[in-house]
C-alpha positions as CSV (number, residue, x, y, z in Angstrom):
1,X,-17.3,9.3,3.8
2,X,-14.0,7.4,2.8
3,X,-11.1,8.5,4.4
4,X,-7.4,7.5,4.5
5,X,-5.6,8.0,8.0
6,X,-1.9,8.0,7.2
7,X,0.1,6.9,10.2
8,X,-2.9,5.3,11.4
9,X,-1.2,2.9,14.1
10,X,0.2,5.4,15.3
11,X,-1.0,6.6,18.9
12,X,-3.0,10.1,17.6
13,X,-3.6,8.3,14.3
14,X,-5.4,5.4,16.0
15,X,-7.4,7.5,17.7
16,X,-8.7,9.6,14.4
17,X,-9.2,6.1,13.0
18,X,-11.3,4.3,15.8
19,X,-13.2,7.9,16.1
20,X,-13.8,8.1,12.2
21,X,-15.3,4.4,12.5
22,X,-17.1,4.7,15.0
23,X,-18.8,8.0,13.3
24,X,-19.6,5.6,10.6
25,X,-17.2,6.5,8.0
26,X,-15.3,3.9,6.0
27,X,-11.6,4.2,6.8
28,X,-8.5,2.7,5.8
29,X,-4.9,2.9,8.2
30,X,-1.7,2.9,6.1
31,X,1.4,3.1,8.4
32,X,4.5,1.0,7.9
33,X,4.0,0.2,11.6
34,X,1.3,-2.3,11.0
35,X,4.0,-4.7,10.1
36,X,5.1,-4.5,13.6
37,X,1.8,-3.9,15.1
38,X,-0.6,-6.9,13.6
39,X,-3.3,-5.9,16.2
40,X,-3.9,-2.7,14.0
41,X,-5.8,-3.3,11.3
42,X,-4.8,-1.3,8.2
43,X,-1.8,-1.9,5.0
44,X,1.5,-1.6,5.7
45,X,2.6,1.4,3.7
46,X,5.8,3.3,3.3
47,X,4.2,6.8,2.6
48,X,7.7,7.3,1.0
49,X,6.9,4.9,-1.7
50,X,4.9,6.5,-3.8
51,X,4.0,4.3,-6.8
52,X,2.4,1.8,-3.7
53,X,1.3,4.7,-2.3
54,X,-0.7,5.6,-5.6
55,X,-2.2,2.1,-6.1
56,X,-3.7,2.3,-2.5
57,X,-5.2,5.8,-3.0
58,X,-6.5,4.7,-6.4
59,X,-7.9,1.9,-4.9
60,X,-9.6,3.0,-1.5
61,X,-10.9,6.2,-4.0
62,X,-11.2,8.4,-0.7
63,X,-12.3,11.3,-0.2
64,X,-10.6,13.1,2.7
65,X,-7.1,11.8,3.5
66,X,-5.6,12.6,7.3
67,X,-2.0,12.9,6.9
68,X,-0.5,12.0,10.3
69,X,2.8,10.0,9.3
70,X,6.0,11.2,9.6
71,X,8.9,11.9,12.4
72,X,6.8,14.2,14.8
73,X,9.6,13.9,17.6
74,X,12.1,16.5,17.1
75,X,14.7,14.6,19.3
76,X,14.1,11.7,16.9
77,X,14.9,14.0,13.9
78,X,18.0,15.6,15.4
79,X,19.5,12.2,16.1
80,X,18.5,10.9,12.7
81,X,18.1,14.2,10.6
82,X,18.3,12.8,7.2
83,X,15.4,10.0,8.0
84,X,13.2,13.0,9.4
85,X,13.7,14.9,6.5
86,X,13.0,12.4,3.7
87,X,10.0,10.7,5.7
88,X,8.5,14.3,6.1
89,X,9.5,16.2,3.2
90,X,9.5,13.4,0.7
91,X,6.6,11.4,2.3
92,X,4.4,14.3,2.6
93,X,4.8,15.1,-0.8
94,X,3.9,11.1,-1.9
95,X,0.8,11.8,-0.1
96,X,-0.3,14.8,-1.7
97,X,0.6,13.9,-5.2
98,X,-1.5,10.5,-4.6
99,X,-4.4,12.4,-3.5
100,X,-3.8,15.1,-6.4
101,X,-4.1,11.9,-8.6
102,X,-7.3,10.5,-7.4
103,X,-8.7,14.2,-6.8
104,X,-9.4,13.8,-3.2
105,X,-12.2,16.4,-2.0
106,X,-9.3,17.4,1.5
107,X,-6.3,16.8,2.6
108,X,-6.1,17.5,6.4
109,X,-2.1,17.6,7.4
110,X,-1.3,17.1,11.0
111,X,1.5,18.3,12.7
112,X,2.9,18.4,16.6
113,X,3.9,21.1,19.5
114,X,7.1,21.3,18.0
115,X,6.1,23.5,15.4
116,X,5.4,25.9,18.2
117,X,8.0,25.5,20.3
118,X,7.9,22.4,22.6
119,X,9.5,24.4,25.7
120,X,6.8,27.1,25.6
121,X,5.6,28.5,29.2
122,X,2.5,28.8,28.1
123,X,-0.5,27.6,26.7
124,X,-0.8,27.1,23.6
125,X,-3.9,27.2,20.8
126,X,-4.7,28.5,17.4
127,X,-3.1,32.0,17.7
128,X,0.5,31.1,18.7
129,X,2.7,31.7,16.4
130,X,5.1,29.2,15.0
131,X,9.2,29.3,15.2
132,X,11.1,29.7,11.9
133,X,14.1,27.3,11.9
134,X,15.6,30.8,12.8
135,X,13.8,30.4,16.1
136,X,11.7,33.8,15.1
137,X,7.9,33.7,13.9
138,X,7.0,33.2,10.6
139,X,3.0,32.0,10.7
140,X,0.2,31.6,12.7
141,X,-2.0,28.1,12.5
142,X,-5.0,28.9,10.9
């Protein structure tokens, strides 16, 4: 299978990408920090770019793309709220309009604790719910 890991030098992304490999499937990292990281293989992408985006997708022709980029620290987004909301917002949308283009078979979209409430005094799996910006529940992971 061809797959695309976004934010694939990432620590979590790095991890999907080395355990995709070694499954045998043909993956490609994009993450703009390979430019800082040259020991990762993969392109440097801005996932907020989405003409280059588009020319990488059309490219690689995968089939699954694992979106993992984006501000998953919610500290980082509070100190730089704007940044957080155009690498998540925007970027996420990039990456699914790319794969709309190329008519990937799946899109799998990651996301962090946060959505569930970092300070939770519990544990935490499939059937917590998540916290509405209200700080009430709205869904449930499914």
């Amino acid at each position: 299978m061809r797959c695309i890991v976004t934010g694939g030098a990432g620590f979590i992304g790095g991890h999907l990408v080395n355990g995709l490999q070694n499954c045998g499937h043909e993956v490609l990292s994009i993450d703009i920090l390979h430019r800082e990281m040259p020991d990762k293989q993969g392109v440097d992408v801005d996932i907020c770019d989405s003409q280059q985006l588009q020319r990488v997708f059309a490219d690689f022709q995968p089939q699954v793309i694992f979106h993992l980029a984006g501000v998953a620290d919610a500290r980082a987004a509070l100190i730089d709220p704007i940044r957080a909301v155009h690498i998540n917002i925007t970027g996420t949308t990039c990456v699914l309009q790319a794969a709309q283009q190329i008519n990937a078979t799946r899109v799998v979209i990651a996301s962090s604790c946060w959505v569930y409430n970092a300070m939770h005094d519990g544990p935490i799996d499939e059937n917590t719910q998540f916290l509405s910006a209200g700080g009430g529940t709205s869904i449930r992971a499914r």
